[in-house]
C-alpha positions in Angstrom: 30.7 45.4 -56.4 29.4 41.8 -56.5 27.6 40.3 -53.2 27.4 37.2 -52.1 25.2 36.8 -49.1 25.2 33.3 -46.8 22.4 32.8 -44.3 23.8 30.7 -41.4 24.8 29.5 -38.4 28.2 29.3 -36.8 28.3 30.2 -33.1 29.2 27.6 -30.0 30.2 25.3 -31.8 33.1 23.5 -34.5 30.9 21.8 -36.8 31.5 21.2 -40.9 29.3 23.6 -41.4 30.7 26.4 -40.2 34.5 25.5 -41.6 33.0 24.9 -44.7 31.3 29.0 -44.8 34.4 30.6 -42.9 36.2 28.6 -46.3 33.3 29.9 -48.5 33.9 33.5 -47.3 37.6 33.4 -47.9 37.4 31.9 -51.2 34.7 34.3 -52.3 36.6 37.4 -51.0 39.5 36.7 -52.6 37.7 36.4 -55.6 36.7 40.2 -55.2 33.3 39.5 -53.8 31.6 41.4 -50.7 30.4 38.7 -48.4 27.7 39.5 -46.0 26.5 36.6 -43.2 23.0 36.2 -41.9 23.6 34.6 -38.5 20.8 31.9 -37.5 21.5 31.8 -33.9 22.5 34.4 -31.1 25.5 32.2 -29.8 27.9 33.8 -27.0 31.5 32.1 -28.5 32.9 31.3 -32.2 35.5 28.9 -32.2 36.4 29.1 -36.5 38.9 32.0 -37.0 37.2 34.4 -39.3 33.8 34.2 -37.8 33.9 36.5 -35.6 33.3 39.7 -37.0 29.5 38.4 -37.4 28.4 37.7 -34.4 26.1 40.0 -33.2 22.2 40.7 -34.3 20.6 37.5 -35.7 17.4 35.9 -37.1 15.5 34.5 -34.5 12.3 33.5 -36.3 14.2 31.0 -38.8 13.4 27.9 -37.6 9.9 28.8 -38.7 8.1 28.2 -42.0 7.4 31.7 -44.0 3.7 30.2 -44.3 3.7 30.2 -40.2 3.2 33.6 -40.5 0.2 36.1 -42.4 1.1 38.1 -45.6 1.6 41.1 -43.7 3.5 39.0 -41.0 5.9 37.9 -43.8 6.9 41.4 -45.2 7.9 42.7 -41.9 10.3 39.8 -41.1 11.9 39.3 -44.5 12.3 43.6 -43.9 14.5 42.4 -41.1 16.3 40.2 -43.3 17.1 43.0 -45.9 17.9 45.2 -43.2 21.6 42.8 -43.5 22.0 43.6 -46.9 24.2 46.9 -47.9 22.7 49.1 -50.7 25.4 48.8 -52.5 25.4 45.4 -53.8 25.5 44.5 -56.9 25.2 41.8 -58.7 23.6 39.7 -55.4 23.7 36.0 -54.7 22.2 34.4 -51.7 23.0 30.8 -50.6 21.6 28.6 -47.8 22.0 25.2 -46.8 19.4 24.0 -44.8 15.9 23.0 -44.6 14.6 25.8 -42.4 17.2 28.8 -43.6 16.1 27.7 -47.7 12.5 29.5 -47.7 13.8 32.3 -46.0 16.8 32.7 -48.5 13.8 32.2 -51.3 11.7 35.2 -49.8 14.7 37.7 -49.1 16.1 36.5 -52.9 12.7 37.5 -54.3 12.8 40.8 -52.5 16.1 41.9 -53.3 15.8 40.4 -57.3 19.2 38.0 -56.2 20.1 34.8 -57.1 19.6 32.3 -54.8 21.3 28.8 -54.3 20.7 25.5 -51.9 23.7 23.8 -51.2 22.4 21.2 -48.8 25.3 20.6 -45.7 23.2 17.8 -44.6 23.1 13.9 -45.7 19.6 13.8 -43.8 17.2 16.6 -44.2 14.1 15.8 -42.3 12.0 18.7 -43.0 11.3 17.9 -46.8 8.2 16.7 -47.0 5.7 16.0 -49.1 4.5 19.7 -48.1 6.9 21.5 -49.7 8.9 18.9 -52.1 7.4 20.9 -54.8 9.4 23.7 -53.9 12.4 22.0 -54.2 11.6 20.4 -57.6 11.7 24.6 -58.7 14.9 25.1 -57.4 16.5 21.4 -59.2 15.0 22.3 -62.2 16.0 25.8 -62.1 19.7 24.4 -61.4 19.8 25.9 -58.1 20.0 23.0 -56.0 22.7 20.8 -54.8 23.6 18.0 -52.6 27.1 17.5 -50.9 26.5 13.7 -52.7 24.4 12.6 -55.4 23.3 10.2 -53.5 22.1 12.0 -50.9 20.0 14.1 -53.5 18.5 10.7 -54.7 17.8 10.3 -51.4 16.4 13.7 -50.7 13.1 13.1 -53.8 13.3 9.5 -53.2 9.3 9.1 -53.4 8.8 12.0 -54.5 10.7 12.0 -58.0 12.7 9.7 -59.4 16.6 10.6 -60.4 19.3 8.6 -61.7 22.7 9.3 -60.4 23.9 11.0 -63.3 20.6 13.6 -63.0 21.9 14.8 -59.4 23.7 17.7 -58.6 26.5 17.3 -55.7 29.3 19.9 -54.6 32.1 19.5 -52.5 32.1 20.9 -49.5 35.2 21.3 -48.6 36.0 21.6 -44.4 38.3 19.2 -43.8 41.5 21.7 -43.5 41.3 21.3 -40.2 44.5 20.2 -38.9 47.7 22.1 -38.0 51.1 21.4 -36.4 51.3 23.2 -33.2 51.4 22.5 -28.8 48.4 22.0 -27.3 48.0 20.0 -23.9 45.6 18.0 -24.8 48.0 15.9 -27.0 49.9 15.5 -23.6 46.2 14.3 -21.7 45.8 11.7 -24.1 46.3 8.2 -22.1 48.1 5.4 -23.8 46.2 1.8 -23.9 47.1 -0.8 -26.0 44.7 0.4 -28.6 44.1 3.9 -28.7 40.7 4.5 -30.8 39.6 8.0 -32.1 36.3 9.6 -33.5 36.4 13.5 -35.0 32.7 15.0 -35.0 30.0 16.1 -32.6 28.6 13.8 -30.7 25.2 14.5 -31.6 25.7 12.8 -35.3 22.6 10.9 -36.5 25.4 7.8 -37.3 27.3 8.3 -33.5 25.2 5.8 -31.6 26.6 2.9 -34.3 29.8 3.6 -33.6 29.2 3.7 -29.9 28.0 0.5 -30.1 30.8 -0.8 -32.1 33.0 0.9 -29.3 31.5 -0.4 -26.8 30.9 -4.3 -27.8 35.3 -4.3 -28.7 36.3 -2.8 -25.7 33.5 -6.1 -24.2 35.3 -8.3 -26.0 39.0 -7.4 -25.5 38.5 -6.8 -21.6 41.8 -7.8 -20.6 43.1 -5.2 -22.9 43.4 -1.6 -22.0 41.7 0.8 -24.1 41.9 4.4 -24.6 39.0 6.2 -26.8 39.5 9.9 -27.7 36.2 11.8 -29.3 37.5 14.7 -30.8 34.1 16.5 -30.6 31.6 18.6 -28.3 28.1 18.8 -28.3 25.4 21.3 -27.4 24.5 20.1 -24.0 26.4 18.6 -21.6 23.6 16.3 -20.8 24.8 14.7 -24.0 28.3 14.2 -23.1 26.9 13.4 -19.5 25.4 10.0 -21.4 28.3 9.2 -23.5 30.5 8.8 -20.3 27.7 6.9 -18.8 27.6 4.1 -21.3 31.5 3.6 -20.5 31.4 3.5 -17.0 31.1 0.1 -16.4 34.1 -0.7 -18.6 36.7 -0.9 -16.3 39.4 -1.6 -19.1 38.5 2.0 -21.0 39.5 5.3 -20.7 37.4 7.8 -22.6 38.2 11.2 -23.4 36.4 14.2 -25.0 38.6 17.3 -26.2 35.4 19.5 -26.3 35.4 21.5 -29.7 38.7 22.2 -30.9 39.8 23.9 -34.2 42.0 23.4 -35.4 43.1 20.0 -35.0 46.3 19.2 -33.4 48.2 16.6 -35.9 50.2 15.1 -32.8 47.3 14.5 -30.6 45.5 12.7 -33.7 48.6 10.4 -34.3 48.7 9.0 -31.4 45.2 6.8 -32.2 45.7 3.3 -33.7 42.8 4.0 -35.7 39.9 6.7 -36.1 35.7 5.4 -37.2 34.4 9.0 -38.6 32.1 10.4 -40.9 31.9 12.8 -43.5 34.7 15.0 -43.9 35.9 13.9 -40.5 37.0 10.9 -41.9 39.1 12.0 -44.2 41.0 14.5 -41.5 42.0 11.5 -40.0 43.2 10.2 -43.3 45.0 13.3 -43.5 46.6 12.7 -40.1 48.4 9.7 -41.8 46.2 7.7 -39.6 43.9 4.5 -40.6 40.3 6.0 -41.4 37.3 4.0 -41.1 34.8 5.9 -42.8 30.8 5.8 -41.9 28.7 5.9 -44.5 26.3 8.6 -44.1 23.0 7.0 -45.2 23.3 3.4 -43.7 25.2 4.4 -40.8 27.5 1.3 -42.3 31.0 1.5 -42.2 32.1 2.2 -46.2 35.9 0.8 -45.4 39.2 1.8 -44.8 39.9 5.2 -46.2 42.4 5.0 -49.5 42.1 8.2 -50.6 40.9 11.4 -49.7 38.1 11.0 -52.4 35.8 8.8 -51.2 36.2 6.7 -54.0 38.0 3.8 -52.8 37.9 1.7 -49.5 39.8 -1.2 -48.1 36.4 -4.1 -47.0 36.7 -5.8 -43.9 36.5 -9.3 -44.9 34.9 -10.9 -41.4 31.7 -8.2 -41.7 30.7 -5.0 -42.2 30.2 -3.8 -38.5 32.1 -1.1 -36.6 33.3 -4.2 -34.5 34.5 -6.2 -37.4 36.4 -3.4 -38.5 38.2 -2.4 -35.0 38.8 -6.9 -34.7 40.2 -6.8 -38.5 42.8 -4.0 -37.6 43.7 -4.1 -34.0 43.4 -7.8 -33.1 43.5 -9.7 -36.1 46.3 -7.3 -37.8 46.5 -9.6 -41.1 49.2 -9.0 -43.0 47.1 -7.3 -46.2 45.7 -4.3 -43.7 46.4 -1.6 -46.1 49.0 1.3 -44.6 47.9 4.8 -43.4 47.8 7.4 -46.2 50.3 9.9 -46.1 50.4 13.1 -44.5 48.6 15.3 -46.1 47.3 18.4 -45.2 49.6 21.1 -46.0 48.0 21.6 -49.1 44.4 21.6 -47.6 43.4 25.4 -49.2 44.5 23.9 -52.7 41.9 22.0 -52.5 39.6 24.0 -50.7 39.7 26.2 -53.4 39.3 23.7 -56.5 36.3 23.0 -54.8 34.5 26.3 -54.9 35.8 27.0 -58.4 33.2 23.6 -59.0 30.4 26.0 -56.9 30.9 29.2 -59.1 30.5 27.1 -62.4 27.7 25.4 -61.2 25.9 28.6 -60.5 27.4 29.9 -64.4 24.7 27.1 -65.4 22.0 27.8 -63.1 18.8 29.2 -64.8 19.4 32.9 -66.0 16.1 34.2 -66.1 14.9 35.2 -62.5 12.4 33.7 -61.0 10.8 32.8 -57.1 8.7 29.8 -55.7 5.8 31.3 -54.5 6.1 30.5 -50.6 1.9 30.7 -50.0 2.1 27.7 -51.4 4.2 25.5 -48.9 2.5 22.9 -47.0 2.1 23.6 -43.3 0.9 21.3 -40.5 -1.9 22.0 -38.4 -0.1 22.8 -35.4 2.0 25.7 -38.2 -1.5 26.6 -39.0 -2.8 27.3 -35.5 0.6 29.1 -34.9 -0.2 31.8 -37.8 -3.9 31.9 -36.4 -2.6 33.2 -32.7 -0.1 35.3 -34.7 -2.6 37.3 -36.8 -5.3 37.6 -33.8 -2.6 38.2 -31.3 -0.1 40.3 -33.5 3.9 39.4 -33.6 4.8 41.1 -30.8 1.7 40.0 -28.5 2.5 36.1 -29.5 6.1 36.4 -29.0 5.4 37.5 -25.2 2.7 35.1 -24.5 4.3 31.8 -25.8 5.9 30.9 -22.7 3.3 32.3 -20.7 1.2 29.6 -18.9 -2.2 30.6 -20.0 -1.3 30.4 -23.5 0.0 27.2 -22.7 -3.3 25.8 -21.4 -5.0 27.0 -24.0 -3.0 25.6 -26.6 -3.1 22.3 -24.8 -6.8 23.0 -24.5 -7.2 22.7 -28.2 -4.8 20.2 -28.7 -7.0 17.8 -26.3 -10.4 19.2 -28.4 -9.2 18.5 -31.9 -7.6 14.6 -30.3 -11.4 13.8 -28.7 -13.4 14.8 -32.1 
């Protein structure tokens, strides 16, 4: 029996993420692997079919840095994290793919003698640091690192090391088989304007407050027009959605409308937008749709173009600029006679696809390092404030600390020192 272990998280919400490990654990099953998920977060609901089965007991420290936490500290939780694992493994390989849930993966590898692999999710990982780069020059080195782009890997050591694109590692992440043919009422809730305009994603997207603002300054500039806008995404706290409505309530000429998450994706409800602005994967759902993609890049925030293929390896330029604006004016308004056509639809063939993808994944791990070996984790960089943490952990003891955090004497305290070290 051959394990492969993922250490994530998937609950309350319909993310890329989580499609892209609910596809991971199909793939891998049918390949005759047992799959075993480390959930990252207690969640009440899953919304991706397949999920469910692993909701239940999860890892509550993982936010924190193993170096957060004394030697002794650090056995005990990564116990907790072997506790997961059945005894009857195998031949064991762990992936992660984030900057909190990587050292953890590292420590639990280590224990268990597994393989372990980063396959970043994210274009923007803001935890690597100088701190602990050096720990992830072990891991690209060792071939056990990869980007979902190589530019966003250039990105990721830009300062730090310098790679050319050919000396990155990138895997597709395949999550955009989201779409199916079937009733839902939303499709019926939809208003018609004269443009309908459509975004797929959460609305908490590093890139979402560009394309708001392209939103926002068309529907300004066309205000005899009547506009319909459709978000095809939730977001963690209603507060958010709370301020997304707020910056169209002035517009009297717009209708917005969020679906909430949703998965899958209704094709019907998506074809009736004029035209989608996405990023990532989303993009190229809409594409699938047989609906014009605008596609954000995902380092610039820029738009890339018009989707022409489901590769990201060809776009259609706005000639009047290279806003969200220009794009919406060049395709709505201006509706010049060279706008390319929709792509087909296409997404019948979505697991196809899904699975040429992971075949790259398995190969790419064939040529990983074959000799085991672990970054020792002592030697991440911690802040100050990480280093006063593991002080009140070790004096206090886990169990102490975890029931004084909230407690308002430990806050003074802690604010106490803060005010101390500031004055010096």
């Amino acid at each position: 029996m051959k394990t492969y272990i993922i250490i994530c998280g998937f609950a309350d919400v319909v993310a890329g993420g989580p499609i892209y490990y609910a596809n991971k654990i199909r793939y891998m099953e049918q390949q005759g692997w047992q799959v075993v998920v480390i959930p990252t977060n207690k969640g009440e609901k899953v919304f991706i079919h397949g999920m469910e089965k692993y909701l239940g007991p999860y890892v509550p420290f993982i936010l924190d840095n193993p170096n957060e936490y004394n030697k002794k500290q650090r056995e005990q939780l990564v116990d907790y994290l072997e506790s997961f694992v059945p005894e009857d493994r195998g031949e064991t390989i762990i992936e992660t793919g984030t900057d909190y849930t990587n050292y953890w993966g590292e420590a639990l590898a280590e224990r268990i003698r597994a393989k372990h692999i980063i396959v970043f999710l994210d274009e923007q990982n803001s935890r690597v640091t100088e701190k602990v780069i050096d720990f992830y020059k072990f891991k690209y080195v060792r071939h056990e690192l990869a980007c979902i782009t190589k530019p966003v890997m250039q990105n990721l050591f830009k300062g730090y090391m310098s790679l050319e694109l050919n000396e990155c590692y990138a895997l597709r992440c395949a999550c955009t088989n989201t779409l199916d043919d079937y009733e839902h009422k939303i499709t019926s809730l939809i208003p018609k304007g004269d443009y309908n305009i459509g975004y797929i994603g959460r609305l908490e997207k590093p890139f979402f407050p560009t394309i708001v603002e392209g939103f926002i300054n068309f529907c300004k500039k066309n205000d005899k027009e009547k506009i319909t806008i459709v978000f095809f995404g939730g977001a963690f706290e209603e507060k958010t959605v709370d301020a997304l409505k707020d910056k169209f309530k002035l517009l009297s000429n717009v209708q917005i409308f969020i679906t909430g998450y949703l998965f899958p994706l209704p094709i019907a409800a998506l074809r009736k937008m004029d035209v989608f602005v996405s990023g990532a994967g989303s993009a190229s759902v809409a594409a699938k749709a047989g609906v014009l993609s605008i596609h954000i890049d995902m380092l610039s925030y820029n738009p890339s173009g018009i989707m022409l293929d489901y590769e990201y390896l060809n776009y259609a330029k706005c000639p009047y600029g290279n806003t969200v604006y220009d794009y919406l004016d060049w395709v709505l308004i201006r509706r010049e006679p060279n706008l390319p056509l929709p792509l087909e639809v296409n997404y019948k063939k979505d697991w196809d696809f899904v699975c040429e993808c992971f075949e790259e994944h398995l190969k790419f791990i064939e040529l990983s390092s074959s000799e085991p070996a672990y970054y020792n984790l002592s030697q991440l960089g911690i802040s100050s404030k990480q280093k006063m943490k593991r002080f009140f952990r070790t004096i206090l003891g886990l169990k102490w600390y975890n029931y004084l955090r909230g407690n308002q004497l430990y806050l003074f305290i802690w604010s106490f020192i803060q005010r101390f070290k500031s004055s010096k």
